[in-house]
C-alpha positions as CSV (number, residue, x, y, z in Angstrom):
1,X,-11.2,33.0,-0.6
2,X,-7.5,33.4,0.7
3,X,-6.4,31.0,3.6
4,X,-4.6,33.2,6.6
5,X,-0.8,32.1,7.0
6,X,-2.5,30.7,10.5
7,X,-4.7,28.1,8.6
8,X,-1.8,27.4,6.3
9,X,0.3,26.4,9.0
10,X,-2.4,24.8,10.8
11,X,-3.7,22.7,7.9
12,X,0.7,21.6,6.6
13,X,1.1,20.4,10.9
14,X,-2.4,18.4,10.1
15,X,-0.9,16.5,7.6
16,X,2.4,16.1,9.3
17,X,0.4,14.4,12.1
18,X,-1.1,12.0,9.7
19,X,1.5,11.0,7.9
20,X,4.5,10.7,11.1
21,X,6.0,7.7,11.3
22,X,6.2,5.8,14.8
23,X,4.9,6.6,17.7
24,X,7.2,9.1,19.0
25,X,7.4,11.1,16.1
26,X,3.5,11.2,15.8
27,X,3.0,11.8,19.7
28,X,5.1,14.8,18.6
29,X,3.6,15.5,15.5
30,X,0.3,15.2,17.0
31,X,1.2,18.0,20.2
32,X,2.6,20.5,17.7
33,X,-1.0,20.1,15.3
34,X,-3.2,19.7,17.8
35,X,-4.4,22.1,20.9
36,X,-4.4,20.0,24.4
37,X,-8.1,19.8,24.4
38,X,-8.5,19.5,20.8
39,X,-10.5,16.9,18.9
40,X,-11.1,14.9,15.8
41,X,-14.3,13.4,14.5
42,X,-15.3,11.6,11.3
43,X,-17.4,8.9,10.7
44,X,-15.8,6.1,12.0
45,X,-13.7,8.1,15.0
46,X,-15.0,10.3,17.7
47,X,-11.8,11.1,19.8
48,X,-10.3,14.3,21.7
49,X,-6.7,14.4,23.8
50,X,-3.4,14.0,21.6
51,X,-3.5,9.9,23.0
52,X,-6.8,9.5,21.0
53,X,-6.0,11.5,18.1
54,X,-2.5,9.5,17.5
55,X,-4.5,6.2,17.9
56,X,-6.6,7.0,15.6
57,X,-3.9,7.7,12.9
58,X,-1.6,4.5,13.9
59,X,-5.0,2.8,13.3
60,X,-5.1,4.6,9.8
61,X,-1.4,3.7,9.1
62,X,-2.3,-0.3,10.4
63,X,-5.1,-0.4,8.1
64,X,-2.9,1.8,4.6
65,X,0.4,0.6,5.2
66,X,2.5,2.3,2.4
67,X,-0.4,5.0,2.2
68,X,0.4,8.7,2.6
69,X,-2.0,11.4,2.9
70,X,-2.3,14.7,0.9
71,X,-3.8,17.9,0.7
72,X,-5.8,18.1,-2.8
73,X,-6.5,21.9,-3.6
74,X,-6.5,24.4,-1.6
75,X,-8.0,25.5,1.8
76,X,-10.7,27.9,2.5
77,X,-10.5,29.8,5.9
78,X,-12.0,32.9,7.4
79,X,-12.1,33.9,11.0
80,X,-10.9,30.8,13.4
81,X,-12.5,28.0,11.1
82,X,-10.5,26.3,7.7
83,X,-11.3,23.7,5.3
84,X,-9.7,21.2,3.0
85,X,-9.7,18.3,0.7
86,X,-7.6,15.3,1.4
87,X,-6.2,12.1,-0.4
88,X,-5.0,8.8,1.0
89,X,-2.3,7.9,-1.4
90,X,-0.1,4.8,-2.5
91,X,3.5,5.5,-2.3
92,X,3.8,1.9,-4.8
93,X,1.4,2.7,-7.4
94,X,-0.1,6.3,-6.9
95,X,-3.8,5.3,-6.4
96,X,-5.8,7.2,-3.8
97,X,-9.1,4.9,-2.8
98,X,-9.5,7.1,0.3
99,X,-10.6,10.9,-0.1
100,X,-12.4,13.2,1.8
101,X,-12.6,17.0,3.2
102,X,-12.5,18.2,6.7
103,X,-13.1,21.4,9.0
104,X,-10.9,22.6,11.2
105,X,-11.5,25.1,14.0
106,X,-8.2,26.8,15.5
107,X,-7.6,28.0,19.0
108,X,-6.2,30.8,20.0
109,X,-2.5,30.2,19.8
110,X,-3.0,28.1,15.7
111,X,-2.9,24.5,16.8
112,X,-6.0,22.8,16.1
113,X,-9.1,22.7,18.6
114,X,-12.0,20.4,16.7
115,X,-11.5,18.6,13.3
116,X,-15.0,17.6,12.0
117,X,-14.1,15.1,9.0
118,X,-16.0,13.7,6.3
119,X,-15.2,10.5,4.0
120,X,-15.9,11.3,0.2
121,X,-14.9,8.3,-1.3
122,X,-13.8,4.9,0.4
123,X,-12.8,1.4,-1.2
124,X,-16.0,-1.2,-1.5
125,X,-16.5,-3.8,1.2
């Protein structure tokens, strides 16, 4: 399947958001991903409103520091609804412990509504 420049834009602003640095510039990177009401669930995070999404990720960035995240492949879309594979990379050495995928539902003017995440691989206890 082909992704809609909407979901392309949507999904590069995701990754933005998750890999801002500081507050302000993830508060910001978080509005221009995210719809006002939107959301973000995975297994460990069940969160909506832009406060709760960037605390989610500074918690990310607290636990990975020197981690980035990437996009691994490419989306799928159709309609309002994309989805992707993600990495949680080392900027030192290159090695990605965390991986997973995510869906993304869009509203009506491309920011993200509801991001339903799911962890694929994650480093032992």
């Amino acid at each position: 399947m082909s992704v809609i420049p909407v979901h392309e834009t949507a999904v590069a602003r995701y990754f933005e958001a998750w890999n801002a640095e500081g507050d302000d510039a993830r508060a910001e990177a978080v509005a221009a991903a995210w719809s006002e009401d939107g959301s973000y669930t995975d297994p460990l995070a069940d969160v909506a409103g832009h406060e709760g999404i960037a605390a989610v990720i500074a918690a990310a960035h607290e636990q990975f520091p020197g981690f980035a995240f990437r996009q691994t492949g490419t989306a799928d879309a159709h309609h309002d609804i994309a989805r992707f594979t993600w990495e949680l990379v080392s900027t030192a050495d290159g090695s990605a412990p965390v991986a997973g995928s995510d869906v993304i539902s869009l509203a009506k003017d491309g920011r993200i509504r509801t991001v339903h995440g799911f962890l694929d691989r994650i480093p032992a206890a």
